[in-house]
C-alpha atoms as a printed R data frame, in Angstrom:
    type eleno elety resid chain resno      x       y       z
1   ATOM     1    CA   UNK     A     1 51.792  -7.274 -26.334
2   ATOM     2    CA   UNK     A     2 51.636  -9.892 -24.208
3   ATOM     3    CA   UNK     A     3 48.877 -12.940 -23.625
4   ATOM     4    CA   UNK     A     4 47.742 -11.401 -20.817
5   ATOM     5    CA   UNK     A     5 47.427  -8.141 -22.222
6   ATOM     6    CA   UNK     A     6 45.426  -9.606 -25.352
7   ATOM     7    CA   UNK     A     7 43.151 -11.040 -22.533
8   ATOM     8    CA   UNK     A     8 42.578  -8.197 -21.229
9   ATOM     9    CA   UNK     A     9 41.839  -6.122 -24.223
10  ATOM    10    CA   UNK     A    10 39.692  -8.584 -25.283
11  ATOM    11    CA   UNK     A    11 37.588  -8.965 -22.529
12  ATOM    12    CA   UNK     A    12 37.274  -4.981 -21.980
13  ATOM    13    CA   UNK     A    13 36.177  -4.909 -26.141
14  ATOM    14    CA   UNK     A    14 33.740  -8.301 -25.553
15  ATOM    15    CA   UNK     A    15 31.904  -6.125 -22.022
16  ATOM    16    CA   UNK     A    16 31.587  -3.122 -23.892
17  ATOM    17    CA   UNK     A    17 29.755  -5.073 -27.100
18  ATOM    18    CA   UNK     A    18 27.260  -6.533 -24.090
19  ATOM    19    CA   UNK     A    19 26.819  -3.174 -22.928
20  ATOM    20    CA   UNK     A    20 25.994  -1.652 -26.181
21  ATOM    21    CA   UNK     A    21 23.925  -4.546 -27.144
22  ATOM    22    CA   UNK     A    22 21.881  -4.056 -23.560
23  ATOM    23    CA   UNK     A    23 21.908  -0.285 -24.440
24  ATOM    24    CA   UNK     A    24 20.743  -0.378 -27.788
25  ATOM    25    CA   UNK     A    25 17.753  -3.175 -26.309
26  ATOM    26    CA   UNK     A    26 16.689  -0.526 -24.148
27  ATOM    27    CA   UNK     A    27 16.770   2.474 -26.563
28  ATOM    28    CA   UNK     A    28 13.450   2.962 -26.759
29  ATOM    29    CA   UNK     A    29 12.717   2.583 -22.882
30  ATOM    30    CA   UNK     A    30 11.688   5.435 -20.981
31  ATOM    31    CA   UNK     A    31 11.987   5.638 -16.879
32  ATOM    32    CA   UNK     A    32  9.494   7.329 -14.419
33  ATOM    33    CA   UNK     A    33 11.345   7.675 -10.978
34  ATOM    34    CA   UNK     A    34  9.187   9.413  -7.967
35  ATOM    35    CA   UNK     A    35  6.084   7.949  -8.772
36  ATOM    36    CA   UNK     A    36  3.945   6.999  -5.317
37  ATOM    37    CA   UNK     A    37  4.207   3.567  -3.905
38  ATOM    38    CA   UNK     A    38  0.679   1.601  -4.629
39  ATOM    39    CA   UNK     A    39 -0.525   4.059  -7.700
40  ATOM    40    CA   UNK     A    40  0.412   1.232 -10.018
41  ATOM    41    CA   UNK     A    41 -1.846  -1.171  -8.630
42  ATOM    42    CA   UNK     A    42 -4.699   0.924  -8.487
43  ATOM    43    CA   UNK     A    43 -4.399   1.973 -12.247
44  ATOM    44    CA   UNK     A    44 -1.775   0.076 -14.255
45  ATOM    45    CA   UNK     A    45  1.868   1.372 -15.181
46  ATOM    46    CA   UNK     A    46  0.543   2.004 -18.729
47  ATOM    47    CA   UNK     A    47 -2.601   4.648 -17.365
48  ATOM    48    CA   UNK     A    48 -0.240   6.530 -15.297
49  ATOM    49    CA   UNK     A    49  2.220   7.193 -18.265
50  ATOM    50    CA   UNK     A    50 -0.723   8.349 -20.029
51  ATOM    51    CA   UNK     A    51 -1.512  11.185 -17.260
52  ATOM    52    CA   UNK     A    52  2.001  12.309 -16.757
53  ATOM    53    CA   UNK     A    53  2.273  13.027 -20.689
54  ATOM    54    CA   UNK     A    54 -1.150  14.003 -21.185
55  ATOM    55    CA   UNK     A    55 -0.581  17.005 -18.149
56  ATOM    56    CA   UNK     A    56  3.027  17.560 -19.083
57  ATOM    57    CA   UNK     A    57  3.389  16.890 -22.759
58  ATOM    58    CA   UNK     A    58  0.395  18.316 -23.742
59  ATOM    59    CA   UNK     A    59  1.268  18.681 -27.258
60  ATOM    60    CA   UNK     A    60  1.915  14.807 -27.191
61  ATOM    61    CA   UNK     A    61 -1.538  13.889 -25.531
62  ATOM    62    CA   UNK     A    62 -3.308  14.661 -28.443
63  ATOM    63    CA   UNK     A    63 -0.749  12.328 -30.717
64  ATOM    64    CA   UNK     A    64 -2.070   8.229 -29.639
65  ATOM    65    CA   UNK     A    65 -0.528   6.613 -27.210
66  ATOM    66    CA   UNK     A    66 -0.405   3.133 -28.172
67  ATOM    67    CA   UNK     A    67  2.543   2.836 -29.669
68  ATOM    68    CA   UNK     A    68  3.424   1.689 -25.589
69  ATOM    69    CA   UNK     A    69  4.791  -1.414 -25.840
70  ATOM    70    CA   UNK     A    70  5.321  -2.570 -22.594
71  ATOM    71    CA   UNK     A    71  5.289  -1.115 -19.071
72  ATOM    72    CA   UNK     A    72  6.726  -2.224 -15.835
73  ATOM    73    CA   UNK     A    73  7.285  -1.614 -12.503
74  ATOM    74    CA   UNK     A    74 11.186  -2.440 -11.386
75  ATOM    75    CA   UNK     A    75 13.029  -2.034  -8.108
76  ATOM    76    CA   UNK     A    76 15.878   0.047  -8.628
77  ATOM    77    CA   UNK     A    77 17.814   0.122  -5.653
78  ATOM    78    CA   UNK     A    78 16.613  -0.025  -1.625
79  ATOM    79    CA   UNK     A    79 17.665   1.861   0.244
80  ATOM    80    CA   UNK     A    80 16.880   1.232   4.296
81  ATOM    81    CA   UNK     A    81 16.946   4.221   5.753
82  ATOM    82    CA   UNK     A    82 14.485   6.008   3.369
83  ATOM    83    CA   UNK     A    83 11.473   5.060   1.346
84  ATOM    84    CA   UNK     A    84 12.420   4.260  -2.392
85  ATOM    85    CA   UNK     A    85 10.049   4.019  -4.986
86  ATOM    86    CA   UNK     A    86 10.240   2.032  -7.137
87  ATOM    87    CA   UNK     A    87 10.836   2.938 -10.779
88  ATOM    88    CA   UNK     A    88  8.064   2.382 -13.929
89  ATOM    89    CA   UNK     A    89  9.915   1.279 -17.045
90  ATOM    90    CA   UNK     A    90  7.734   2.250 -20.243
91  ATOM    91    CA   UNK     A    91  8.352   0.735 -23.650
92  ATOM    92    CA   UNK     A    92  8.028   2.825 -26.454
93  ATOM    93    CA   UNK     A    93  8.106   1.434 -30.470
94  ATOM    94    CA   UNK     A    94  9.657   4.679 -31.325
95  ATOM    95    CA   UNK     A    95 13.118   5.921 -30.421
96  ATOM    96    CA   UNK     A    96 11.502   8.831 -31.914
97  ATOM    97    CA   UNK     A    97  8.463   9.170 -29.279
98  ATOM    98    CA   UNK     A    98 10.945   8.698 -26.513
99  ATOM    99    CA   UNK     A    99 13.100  11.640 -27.279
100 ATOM   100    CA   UNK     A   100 10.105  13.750 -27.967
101 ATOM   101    CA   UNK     A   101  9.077  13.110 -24.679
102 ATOM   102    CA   UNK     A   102 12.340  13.476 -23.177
103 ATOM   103    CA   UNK     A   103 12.484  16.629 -24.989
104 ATOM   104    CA   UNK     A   104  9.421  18.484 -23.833
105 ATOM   105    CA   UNK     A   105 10.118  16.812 -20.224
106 ATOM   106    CA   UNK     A   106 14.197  18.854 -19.778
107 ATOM   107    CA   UNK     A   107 11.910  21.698 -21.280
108 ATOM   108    CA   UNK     A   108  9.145  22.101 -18.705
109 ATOM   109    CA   UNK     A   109 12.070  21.492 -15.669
110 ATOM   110    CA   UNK     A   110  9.469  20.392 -13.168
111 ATOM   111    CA   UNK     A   111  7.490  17.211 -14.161
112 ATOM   112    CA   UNK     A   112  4.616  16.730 -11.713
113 ATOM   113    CA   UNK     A   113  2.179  13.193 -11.298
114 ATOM   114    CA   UNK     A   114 -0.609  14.568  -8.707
115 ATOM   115    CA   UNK     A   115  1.675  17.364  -7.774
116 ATOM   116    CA   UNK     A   116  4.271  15.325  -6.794
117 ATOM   117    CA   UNK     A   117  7.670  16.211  -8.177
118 ATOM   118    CA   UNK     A   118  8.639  13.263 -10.765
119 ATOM   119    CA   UNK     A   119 11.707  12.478 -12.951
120 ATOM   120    CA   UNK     A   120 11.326  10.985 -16.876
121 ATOM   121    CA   UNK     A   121 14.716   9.869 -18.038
122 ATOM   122    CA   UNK     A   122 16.549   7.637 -20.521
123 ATOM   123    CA   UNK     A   123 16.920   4.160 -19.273
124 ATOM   124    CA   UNK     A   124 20.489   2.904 -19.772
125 ATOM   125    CA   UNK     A   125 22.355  -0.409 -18.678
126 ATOM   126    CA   UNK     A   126 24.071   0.162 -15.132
127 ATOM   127    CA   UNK     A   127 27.576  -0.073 -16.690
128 ATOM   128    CA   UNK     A   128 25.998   3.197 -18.863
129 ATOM   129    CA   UNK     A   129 24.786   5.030 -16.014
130 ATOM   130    CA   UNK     A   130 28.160   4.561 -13.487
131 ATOM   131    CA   UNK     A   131 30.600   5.388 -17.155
132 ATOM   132    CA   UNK     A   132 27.948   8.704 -17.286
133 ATOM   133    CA   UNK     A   133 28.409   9.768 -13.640
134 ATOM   134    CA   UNK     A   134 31.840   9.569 -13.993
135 ATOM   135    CA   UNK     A   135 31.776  12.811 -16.414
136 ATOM   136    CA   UNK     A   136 29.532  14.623 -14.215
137 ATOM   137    CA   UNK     A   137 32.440  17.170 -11.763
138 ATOM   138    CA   UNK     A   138 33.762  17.497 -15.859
139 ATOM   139    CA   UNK     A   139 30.395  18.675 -16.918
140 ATOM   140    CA   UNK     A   140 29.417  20.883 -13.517
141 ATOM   141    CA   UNK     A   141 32.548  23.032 -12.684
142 ATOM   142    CA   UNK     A   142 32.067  26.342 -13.931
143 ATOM   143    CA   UNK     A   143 36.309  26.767 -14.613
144 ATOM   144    CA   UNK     A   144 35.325  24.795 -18.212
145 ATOM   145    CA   UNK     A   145 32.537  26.758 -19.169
146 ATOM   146    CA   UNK     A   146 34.221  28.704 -22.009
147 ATOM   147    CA   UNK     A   147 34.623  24.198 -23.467
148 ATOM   148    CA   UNK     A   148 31.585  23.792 -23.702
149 ATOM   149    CA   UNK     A   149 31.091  20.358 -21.931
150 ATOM   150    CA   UNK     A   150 28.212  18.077 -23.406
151 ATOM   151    CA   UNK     A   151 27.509  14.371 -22.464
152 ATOM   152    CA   UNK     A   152 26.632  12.520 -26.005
153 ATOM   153    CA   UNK     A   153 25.135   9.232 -26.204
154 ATOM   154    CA   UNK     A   154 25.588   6.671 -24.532
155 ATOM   155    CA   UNK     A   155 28.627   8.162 -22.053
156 ATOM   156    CA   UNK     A   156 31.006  10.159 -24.332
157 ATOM   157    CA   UNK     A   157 32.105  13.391 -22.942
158 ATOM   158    CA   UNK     A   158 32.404  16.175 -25.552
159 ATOM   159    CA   UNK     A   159 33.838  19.812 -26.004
160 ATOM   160    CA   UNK     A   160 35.593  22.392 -27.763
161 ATOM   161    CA   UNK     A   161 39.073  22.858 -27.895
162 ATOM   162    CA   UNK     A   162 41.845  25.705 -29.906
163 ATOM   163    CA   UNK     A   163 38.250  25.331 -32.392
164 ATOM   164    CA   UNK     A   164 37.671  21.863 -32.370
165 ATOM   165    CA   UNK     A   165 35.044  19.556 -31.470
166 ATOM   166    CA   UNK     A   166 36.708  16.665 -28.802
167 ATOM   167    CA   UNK     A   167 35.286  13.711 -28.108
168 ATOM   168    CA   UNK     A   168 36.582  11.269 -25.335
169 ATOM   169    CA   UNK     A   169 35.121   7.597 -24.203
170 ATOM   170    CA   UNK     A   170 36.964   8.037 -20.969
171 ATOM   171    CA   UNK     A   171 39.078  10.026 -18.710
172 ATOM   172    CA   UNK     A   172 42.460   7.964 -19.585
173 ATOM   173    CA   UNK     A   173 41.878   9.220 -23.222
174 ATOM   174    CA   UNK     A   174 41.115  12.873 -21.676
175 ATOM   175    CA   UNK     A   175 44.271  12.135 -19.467
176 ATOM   176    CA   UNK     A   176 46.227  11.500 -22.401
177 ATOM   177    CA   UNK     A   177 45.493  14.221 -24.647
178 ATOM   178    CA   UNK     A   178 45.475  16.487 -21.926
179 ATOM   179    CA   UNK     A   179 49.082  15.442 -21.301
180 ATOM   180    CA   UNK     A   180 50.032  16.691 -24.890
181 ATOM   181    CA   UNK     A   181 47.905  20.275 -24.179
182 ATOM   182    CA   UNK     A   182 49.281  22.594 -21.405
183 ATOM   183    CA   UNK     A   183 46.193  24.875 -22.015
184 ATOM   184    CA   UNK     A   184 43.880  22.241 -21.342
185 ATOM   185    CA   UNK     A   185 46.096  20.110 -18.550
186 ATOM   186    CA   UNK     A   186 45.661  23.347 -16.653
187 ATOM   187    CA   UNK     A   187 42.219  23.832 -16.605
188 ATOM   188    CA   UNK     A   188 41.179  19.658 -16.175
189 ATOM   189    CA   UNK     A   189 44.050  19.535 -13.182
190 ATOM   190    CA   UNK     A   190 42.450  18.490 -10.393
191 ATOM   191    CA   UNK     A   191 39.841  16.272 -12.625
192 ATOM   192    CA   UNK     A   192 42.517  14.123 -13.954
């Protein structure tokens, strides 16, 4: 291996350390996305978490919420040629809260603030989010049902195989072990 080859290994082990290290920072956070432009001001970030879990979550309304650390209001990404809203980033001291929440939230399907259509998710570093879209045509083509896709934490894409549980960080490792597995090269071909 050459110097420049070092380099670059290092540097690709060094940005993935920063992006686990931002990850693991934000492990706890939770983020609303759809809520209405100007709500915030008129309430606080922190009330209208309250109402989307105490309508939603019902079970976890009756539980305290102030175990809320923080909440904030963040700008995602604008977009000029429709009206973004921005996104509320909530705080939790449990990891444990979060995915309860999370939980209850892919349960229901349809998460509503004043009947308007909302979305609680995990909030992840951007380098997190862009390696997770990546494995989403993997995940969504129905050829690779009988696998078994599933998209673990933080952006490792996981299925079954001749019995075995697979795990891959990224599609160059899929590529690869594809390559030795005619089976599975065939049904991954036009993925990888």
């Amino acid at each position: 291996m050459d110097v420049e080859q070092k380099r670059e290994k290092r540097l690709k082990r060094n940005e993935e350390s920063l992006r686990e290290l931002w990850d693991n920072v934000k492990r706890t956070n939770i983020r609303i996305i759809g809520v209405p432009e100007g709500e915030e001001r008129e309430k606080g970030t922190e009330k209208i978490f309250q109402e989307i879990i105490a309508k939603n979550v019902p079970h976890m309304g009756k539980e305290p919420l102030t175990q809320i650390q923080e909440a904030q209001q963040v700008l995602y990404k604008i977009n000029p040629r429709r009206n973004t809203p921005r996104h509320i980033i909530i705080k939790l001291t449990r990891t444990k809260d979060k995915e309860k929440i999370l939980k209850a939230a892919r349960e229901k399907k349809q998460v509503t603030y004043k009947g308007t259509p909302i979305k609680l998710s995990a909030d992840f570093s951007a380098e997190t989010l862009k390696a997770r879209r990546e494995w989403h045509d993997t995940l969504n083509s129905d050829e690779r049902k009988n696998l078994q896709p599933r998209l673990l934490y933080p952006a490792r894409l996981s299925f079954r195989f001749e019995g075995k549980i697979k795990s891959f960080t990224d599609k160059q490792k899929l590529r690869e072990f594809s390559n030795t597995k005619p089976a599975l090269q065939q049904i991954l071909k036009e993925l990888l």
